[in-house]
LUMMAR-290908 format. One line per field, with one value per residue (C-alpha): x, y, z; residue number from 1. Coordinates in steps of 0.02 Angstrom, whole numbers, plus 50000, padded with zeros to 5 digits. Example, Ala and Ser with C-alpha at 12.3 -4.5 7.8 and 13.67 -1.06 7.14 Angstrom:
2
px	[50615;50684]
py	[49775;49947]
pz	[50390;50357]
resi	[1;2]
This chain:
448
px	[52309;52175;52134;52112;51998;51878;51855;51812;51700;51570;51560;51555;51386;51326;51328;51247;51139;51075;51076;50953;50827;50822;50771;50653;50558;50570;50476;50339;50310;50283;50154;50049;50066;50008;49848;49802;49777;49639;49529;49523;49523;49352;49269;49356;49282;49125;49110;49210;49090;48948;48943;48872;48966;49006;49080;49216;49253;49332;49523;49519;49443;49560;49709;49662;49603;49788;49842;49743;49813;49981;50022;50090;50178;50262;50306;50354;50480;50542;50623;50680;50735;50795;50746;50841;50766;50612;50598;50654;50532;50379;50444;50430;50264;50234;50294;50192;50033;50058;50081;49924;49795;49885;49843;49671;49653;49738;49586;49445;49433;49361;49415;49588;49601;49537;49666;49812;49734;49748;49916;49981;49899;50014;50156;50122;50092;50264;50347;50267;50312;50488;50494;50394;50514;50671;50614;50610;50789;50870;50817;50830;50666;50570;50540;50676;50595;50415;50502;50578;50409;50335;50468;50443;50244;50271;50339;50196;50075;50155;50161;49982;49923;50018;49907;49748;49818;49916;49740;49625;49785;49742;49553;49491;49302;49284;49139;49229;49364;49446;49588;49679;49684;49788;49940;50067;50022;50046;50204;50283;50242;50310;50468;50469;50470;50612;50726;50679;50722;50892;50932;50892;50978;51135;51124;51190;51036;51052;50984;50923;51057;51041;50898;50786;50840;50691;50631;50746;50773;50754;50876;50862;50769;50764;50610;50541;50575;50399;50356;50342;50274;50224;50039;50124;50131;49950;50021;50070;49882;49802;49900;49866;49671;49720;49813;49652;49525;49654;49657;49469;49451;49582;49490;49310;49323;49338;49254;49098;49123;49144;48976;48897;48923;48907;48750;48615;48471;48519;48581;48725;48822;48664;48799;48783;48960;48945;49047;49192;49185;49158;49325;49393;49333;49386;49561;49600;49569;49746;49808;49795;49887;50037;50021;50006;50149;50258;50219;50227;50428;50456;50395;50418;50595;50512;50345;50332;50199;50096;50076;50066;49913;49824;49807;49760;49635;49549;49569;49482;49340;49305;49297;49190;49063;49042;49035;48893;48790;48811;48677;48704;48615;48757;48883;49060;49183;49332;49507;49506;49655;49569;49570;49609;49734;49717;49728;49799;49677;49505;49355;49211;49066;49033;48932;49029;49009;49132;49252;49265;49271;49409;49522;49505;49677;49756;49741;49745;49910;50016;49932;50016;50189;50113;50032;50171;50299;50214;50156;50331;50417;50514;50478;50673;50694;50497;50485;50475;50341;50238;50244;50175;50026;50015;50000;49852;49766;49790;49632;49517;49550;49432;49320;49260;49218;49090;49008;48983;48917;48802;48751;48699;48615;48494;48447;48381;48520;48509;48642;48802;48814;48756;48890;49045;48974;49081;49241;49190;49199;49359;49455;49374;49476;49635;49635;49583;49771;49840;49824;49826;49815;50016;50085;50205;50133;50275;50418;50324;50307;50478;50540;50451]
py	[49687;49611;49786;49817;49691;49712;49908;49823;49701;49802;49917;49761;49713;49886;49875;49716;49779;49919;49809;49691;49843;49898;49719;49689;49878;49815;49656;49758;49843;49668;49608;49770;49760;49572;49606;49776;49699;49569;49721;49794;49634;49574;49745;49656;49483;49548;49624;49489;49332;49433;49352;49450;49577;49447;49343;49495;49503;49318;49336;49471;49329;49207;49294;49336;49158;49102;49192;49082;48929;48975;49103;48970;48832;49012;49039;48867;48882;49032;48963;48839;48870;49065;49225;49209;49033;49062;49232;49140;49002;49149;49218;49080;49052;49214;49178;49028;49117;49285;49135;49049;49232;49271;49094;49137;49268;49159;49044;49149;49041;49111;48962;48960;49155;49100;48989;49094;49207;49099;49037;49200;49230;49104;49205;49358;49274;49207;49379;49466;49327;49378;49561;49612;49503;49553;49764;49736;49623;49758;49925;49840;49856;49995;50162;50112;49952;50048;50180;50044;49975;50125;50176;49991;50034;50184;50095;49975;50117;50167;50015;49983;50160;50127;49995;50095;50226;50092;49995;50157;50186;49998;49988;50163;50057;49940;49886;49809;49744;49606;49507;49508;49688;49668;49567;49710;49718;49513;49533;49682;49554;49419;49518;49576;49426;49350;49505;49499;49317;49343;49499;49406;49248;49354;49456;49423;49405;49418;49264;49265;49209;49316;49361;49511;49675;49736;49924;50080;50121;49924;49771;49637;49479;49301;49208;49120;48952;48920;49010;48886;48978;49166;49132;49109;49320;49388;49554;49449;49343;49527;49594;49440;49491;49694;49625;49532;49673;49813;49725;49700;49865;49934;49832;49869;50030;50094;49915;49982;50144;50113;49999;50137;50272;50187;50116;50125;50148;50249;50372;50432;50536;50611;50561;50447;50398;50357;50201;50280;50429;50314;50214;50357;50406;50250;50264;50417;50321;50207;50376;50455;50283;50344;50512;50438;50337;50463;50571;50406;50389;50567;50564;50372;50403;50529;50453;50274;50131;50149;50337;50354;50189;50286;50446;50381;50243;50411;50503;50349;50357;50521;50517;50368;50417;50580;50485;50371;50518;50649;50695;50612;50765;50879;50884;50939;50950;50866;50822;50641;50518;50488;50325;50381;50407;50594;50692;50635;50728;50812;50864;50759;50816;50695;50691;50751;50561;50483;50615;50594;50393;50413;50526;50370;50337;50426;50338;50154;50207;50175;50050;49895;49935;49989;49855;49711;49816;49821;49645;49564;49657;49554;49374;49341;49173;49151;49312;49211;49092;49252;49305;49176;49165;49367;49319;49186;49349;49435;49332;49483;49575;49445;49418;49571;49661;49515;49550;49741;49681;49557;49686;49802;49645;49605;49829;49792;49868;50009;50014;50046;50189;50063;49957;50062;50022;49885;49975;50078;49902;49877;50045;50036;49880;49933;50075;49962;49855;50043;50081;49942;49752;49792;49812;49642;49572;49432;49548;49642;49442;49420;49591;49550]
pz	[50952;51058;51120;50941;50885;51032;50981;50791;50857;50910;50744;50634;50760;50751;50537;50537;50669;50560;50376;50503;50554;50355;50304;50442;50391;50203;50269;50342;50177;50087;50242;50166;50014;49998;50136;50079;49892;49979;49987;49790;49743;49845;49724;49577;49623;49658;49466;49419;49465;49512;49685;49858;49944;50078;49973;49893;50086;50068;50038;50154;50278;50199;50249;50410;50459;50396;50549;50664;50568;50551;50703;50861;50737;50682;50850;50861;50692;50748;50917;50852;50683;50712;50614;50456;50409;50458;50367;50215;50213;50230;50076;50021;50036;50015;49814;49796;49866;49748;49604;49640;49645;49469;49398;49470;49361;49203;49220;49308;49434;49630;49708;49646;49709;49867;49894;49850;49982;50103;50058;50054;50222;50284;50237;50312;50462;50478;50414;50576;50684;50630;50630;50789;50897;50797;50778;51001;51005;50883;50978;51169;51244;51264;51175;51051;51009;50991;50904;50773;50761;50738;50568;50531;50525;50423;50267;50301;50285;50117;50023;50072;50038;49846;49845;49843;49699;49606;49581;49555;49395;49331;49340;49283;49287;49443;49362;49225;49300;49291;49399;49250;49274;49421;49337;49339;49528;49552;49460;49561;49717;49624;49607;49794;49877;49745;49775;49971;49963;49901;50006;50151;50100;50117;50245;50423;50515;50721;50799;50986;51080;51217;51326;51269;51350;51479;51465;51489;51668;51737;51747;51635;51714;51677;51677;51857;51843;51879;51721;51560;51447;51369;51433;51596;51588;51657;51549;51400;51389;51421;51279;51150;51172;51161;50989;50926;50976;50899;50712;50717;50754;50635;50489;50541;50552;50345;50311;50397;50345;50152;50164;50233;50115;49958;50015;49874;49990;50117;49978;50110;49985;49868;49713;49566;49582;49780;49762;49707;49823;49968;49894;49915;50092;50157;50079;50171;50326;50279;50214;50406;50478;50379;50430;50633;50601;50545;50712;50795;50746;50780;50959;50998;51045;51186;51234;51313;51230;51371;51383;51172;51212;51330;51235;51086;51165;51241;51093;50977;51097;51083;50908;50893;51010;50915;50762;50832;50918;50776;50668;50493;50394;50446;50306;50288;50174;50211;50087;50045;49964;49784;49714;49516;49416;49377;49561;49732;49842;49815;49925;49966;50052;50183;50341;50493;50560;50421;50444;50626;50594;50451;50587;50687;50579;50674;50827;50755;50673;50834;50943;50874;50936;51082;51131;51069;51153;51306;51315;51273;51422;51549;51422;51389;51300;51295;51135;50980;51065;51107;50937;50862;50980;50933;50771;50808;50898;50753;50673;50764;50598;50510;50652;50734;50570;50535;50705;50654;50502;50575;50671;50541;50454;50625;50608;50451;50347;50433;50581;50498;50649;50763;50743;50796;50980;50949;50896;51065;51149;51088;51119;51310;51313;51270;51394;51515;51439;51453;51610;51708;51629;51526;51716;51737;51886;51879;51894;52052;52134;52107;52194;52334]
resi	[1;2;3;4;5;6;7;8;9;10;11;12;13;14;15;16;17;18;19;20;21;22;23;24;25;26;27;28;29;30;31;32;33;34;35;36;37;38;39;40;41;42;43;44;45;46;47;48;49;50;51;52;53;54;55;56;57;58;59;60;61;62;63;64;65;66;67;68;69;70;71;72;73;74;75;76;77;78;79;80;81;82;83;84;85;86;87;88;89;90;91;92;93;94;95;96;97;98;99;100;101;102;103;104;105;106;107;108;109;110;111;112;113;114;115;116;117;118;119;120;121;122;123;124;125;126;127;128;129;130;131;132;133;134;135;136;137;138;139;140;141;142;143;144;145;146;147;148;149;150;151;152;153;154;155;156;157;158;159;160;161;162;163;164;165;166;167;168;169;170;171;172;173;174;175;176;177;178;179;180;181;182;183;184;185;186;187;188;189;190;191;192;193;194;195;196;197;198;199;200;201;202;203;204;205;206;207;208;209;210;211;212;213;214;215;216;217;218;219;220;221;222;223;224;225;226;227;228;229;230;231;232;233;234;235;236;237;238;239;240;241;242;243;244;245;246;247;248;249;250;251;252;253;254;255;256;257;258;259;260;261;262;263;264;265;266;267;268;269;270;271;272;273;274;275;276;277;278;279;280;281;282;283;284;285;286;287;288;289;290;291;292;293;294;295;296;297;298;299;300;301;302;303;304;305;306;307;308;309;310;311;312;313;314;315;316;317;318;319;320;321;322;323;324;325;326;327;328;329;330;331;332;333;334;335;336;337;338;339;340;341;342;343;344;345;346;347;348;349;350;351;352;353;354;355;356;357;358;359;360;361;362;363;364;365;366;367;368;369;370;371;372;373;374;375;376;377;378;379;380;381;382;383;384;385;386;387;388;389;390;391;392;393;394;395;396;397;398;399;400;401;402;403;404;405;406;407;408;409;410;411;412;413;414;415;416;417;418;419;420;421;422;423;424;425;426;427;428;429;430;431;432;433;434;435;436;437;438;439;440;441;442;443;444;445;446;447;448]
């Protein structure tokens, strides 16, 4: 009978094992759903209260400064309070945040939005602190953890892409628009995080009890006793700044590149309706990180982080340099992810500068597991406290685009091309993390 049991064990693991992963992708979908609004709603605002374009960039800055606020005390709550709580309470917030940008709209107030923003910034801070650390406990280190990471990204890309079309259905004018216009979007969120909140309330969520397996091929570890904490890790502290440099670079990139084309003065496109073709530009960009992510998943499973890092660190330079070098009055046409309600895809005739930028997708798609699943290798107990300094990091995403628009401001409008030498910055950096800074320098002391 004992015999018995242990074989039933195991299986009953295994099933709750699997009902964890589903929840934890489902998660990933909310984080884009609630960030990837931020950035139809700043065009909104901007109509809305007539207030500068740096100003519409706000909640997207609002949310991403909630990460600096909120990313180590959600390290902090997640040691010591375990997945499942923790998880709950950023839904939580996540509610009340979604609650406060609808009554925004209810009384037309930009302060008010501005503060559900941030609130909901808060949440989606603590739903990544859960879900990196728990995607790399559930798949064991390694290519299965990137490759969970990677599916887990996937969904991600498709909520937020159903952002994009979902709005483009509601606001056939952006010029008109209202927040208002958005309800049926606040109240689909609204809906998310109450059904998330009860799935997760009753489901059987793993808690970290045992140390975090290491990478395929080598024996688990514990920490040094000497070692205190994640920052302890050379590769860990090398991988927080790879984690702040990859979200600026992920966000700057279509910022820059929407700013650019719909330019009035610099009469990029030659159309009247510029804005909404470089909407639409810039929305194929988050259409290609799906498409990565879904060759991510297929080849995760085959390809380690740092090998999948280094190629596409390479590849993102190449393209950027060409895109910075290439002669803006050469024009192609390239299919782009509409933002309307009547067609999916169309052609846009761009110059061959955006559509090398907007392939940059590609390459951005897949770094994030990459570079979490290389950093947290060999941390054991330390995980959940190296999340939530990841998630501090993850502030670059609010920081970095500002500097490539600063930089366009000091070339007199005119250096929207310019700029991307700081995206080059950035991807020189994470090969740099690729090959050599993600090597754990603790566990080669300890061998010898």
């Amino acid at each position: 009978m004992q015999i018995k049991n242990d074989k039933i064990m195991p299986q009953n693991q295994k099933h709750g094992n699997i009902i964890a992963i589903i929840v934890m992708i489902f998660l990933f979908g909310m984080i884009a759903f609630v960030t990837n609004l931020a950035s139809p709603m700043g065009d909104i605002l901007k109509h809305q209260f007539g207030i500068a374009n740096w100003m519409g960039t706000l909640g997207v800055f609002a949310i991403f400064i909630a990460y600096a606020v909120m990313g180590y005390p959600a390290g902090s709550l997640l040691q010591k309070h375990g997945y499942k709580k923790t998880a709950l309470l950023a839904i939580a917030i996540g509610f009340t945040g979604v609650g406060v940008q609808t009554v925004s709209g209810v009384f037309g107030s930009f302060g008010i939005y501005l503060l559900g923003a941030f609130i909901a910034g808060l949440s989606v801070c603590l739903l990544n602190t859960v879900i990196n650390p728990m995607m790399v406990k559930l798949g064991g280190g390694g290519n299965k953890s990137n490759r969970l990471i990677q599916i887990g990204g996937t969904f991600s890309s498709i909520s937020g892409t159903s952002v994009i079309l979902l709005t483009g259905i509601l606001i056939p004018s952006i010029t008109q628009a209202q927040i208002s216009d958005v309800f049926p979007l606040m109240f689909a969120a609204l809906a998310i995080f109450a059904f998330a909140f009860i799935v997760i309330a009753s489901t059987n969520i793993p808690e970290n009890n045992q140390e975090i397996p290491a990478f395929a091929g080598m024996t688990q570890e514990k920490p040094m006793e000497v070692t205190k904490s994640p920052l302890s890790y050379r590769h860990f502290v090398l991988g927080a700044i790879g984690v702040f440099v990859y979200v600026g670079i992920e966000v700057g990139i279509p910022n820059v590149l929407n700013k650019w084309l719909q330019n009035p003065q610099l009469n990029v496109l030659g159309a009247v309706n510029a804005e909404v073709m470089a909407a639409s530009v810039a929305a194929t960009y988050w259409f290609l990180m799906l498409v990565g992510r879904f060759i991510g998943v297929a080849v995760g499973g085959r390809v380690s982080p740092k090998a999948m890092l280094i190629f596409t660190s390479c590849l993102g330079l190449i393209l950027t340099l060409s895109a910075i070098f290439a002669p803006s009055s050469v024009m192609v046409s390239m299919p782009v992810f509409k933002n309307d309600a009547y067609a999916l895809f169309g052609l846009a005739n761009v110059p061959i500068s955006a559509a090398l930028l907007v392939c940059l997708g590609l390459c951005t798609s897949v770094m994030w597991g990459g570079i979490f699943t290389l950093a947290v290798d060999g941390l054991g107990k330390h995980t959940e406290k190296a999340s939530g300094i990841f998630m501090v990091m993850v502030c670059g995403g609010g920081i970095l685009p500002l500097l490539q628009n600063g930089i366009i401001d000091l070339a007199g409008g005119v250096g929207h091309l310019v700029s991307y030498w700081v995206v080059v910055a950035g991807l020189l950096y994470l090969l740099y993390y690729a090959l050599i800074g993600s090597k754990n320098v603790n566990r080669a002391k300890r061998a010898h």
